[in-house]
N, C-alpha and C positions, 0 to 999 in steps of 0.2 A: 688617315681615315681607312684606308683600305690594308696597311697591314697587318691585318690577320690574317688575308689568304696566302702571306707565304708563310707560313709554321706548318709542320707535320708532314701529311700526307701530301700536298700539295707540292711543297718547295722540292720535296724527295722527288716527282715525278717532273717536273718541269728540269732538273737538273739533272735526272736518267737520261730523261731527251735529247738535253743538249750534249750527255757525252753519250749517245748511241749517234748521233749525228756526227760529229767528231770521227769516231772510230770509225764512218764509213769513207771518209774522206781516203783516196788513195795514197801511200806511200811514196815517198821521192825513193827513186833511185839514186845508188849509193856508189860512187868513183872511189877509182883509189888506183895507187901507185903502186909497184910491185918496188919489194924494196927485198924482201928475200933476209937472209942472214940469221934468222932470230932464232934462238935456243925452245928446243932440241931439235928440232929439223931446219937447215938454214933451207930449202926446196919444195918445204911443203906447201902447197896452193890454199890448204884449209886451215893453216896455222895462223890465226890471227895479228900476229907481233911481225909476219911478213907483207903488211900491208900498211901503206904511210895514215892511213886512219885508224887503224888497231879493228876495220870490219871486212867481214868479206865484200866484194864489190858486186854489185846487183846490177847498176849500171855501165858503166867502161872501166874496163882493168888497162892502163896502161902500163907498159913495159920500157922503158927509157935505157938512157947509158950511166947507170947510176952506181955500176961496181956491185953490184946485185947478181946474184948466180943468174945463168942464164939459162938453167937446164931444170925445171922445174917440174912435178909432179904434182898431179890431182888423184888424192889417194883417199880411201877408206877411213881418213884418220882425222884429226883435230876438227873444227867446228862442224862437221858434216862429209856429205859424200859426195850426193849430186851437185853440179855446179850451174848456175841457171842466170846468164846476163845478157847485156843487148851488146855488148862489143869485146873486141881483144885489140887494144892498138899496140903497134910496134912502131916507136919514133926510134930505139936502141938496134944494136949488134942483134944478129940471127941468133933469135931466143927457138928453145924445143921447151914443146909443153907437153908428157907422158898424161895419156888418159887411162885410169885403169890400174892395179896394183898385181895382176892375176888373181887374186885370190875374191878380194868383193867388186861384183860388177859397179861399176862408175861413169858415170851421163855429162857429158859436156854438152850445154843447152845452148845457143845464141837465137836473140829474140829480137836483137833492133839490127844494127848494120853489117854483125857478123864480124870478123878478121881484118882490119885496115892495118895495113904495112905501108908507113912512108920510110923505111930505112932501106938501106939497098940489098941487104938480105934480109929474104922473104925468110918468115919465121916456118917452124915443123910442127906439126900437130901428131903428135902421133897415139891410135887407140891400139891397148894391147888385150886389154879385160873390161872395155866397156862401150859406151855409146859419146857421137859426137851429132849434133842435130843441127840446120840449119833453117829456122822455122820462120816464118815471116818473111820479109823481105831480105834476112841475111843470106850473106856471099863468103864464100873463105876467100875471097883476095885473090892475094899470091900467095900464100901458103901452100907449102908442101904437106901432104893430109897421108901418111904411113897409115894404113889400115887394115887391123887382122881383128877388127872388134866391128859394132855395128856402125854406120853412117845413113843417119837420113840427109839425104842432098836440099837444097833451096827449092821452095817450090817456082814450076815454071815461068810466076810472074816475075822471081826478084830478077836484079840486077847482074849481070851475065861476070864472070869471073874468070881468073888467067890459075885459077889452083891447080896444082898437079896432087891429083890421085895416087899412092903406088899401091 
C-alpha cells in the first residue's frame, strides 16, 4: 500500500541520511605491532609492511621482543609524516625511536597515555628535525627524551613521570 514513497526522490534522501549518520560516527583507533623488517626500509615507522596489521597505528603501537629492529625512524617518507597516537608500549629490549630526518620537519603526537615501558630498559626517543608533544594526559614514562628539535611537555594535570630529558 504504501510503497510508492520509497521510489525516487525519497528513497535517495532517506538513504543520504542514513549514510551521513554513519560517517559521523567516530573512528576506532588502530593498534599494531611493530614488527619492522619489510622492503625497502626494514626502520621505517611510516612504511606500512612494518606493522603486524599492514596500517599505521592510531591507537598503541606496541614494540615487543620479536627480532624486529630496534632502532627505528619516523621520517618524511612512506605513508605520511606526522605521527599522531595515544601510546608507544615497550614490553621488548631498549628500542630508540629517531624523530625527524633533518631535512622535512616531523611531529610525534601522543594523545592518550603517552610512553609505557614494562621492559627494563627504558626505551629513547630522540628528536633531531622535528616535534615530540605530550598532549592530554600523556607521560613519557621512563623514557630517555634526547632533544635538539621541539618538545611540548604534559600539561600540569597529567600523571607525573620518571623521563629523563638530555
Amino acid at each position: 500500500m504504501f510503497g510508492f514513497i520509497w521510489h525516487g526522490a525519497f528513497a535517495r534522501a532517506v538513504f543520504l541520511a542514513i549514510a551521513l549518520v554513519g560517517a559521523s560516527a567516530p573512528a576506532m583507533a588502530q593498534n599494531a605491532i611493530w614488527f619492522g623488517n619489510g622492503a625497502p626500509t626494514a626502520d621505517e615507522w611510516n612504511q606500512l609492511n612494518n606493522w603486524s596489521t599492514g596500517v599505521l597505528p592510531t591507537g598503541t603501537a606496541s614494540f615487543v621482543n620479536n627480532g624486529a629492529p630496534t632502532n627505528l625512524s619516523i621520517r618524511a617518507t612512506g605513508a605520511g609524516t606526522d605521527v599522531t597516537l595515544g601510546a608507544l608500549q615497550f614490553v621488548g629490549p631498549g628500542y630508540t625511536i629517531d624523530v625527524g630526518d633533518g631535512i622535512t620537519f616531523t611531529t610525534l603526537t601522543l594523545t592518550g597515555a603517552g610512553i609505557i615501558a614494562s621492559s627494563p630498559n627504558a626505551p629513547t626517543i630522540g628528536v633531531t628535525f622535528g616535534g615530540l608533544n605530550f598532549l592530554n594526559t600523556s607521560t613519557a614514562g621512563s623514557a630517555t627524551l634526547n632533544n635538539a628539535g621541539s618538545l611540548v611537555p604534559a600539561p600540569p594535570e597529567a600523571p607525573s613521570s620518571t623521563a629523563m630529558v638530555v
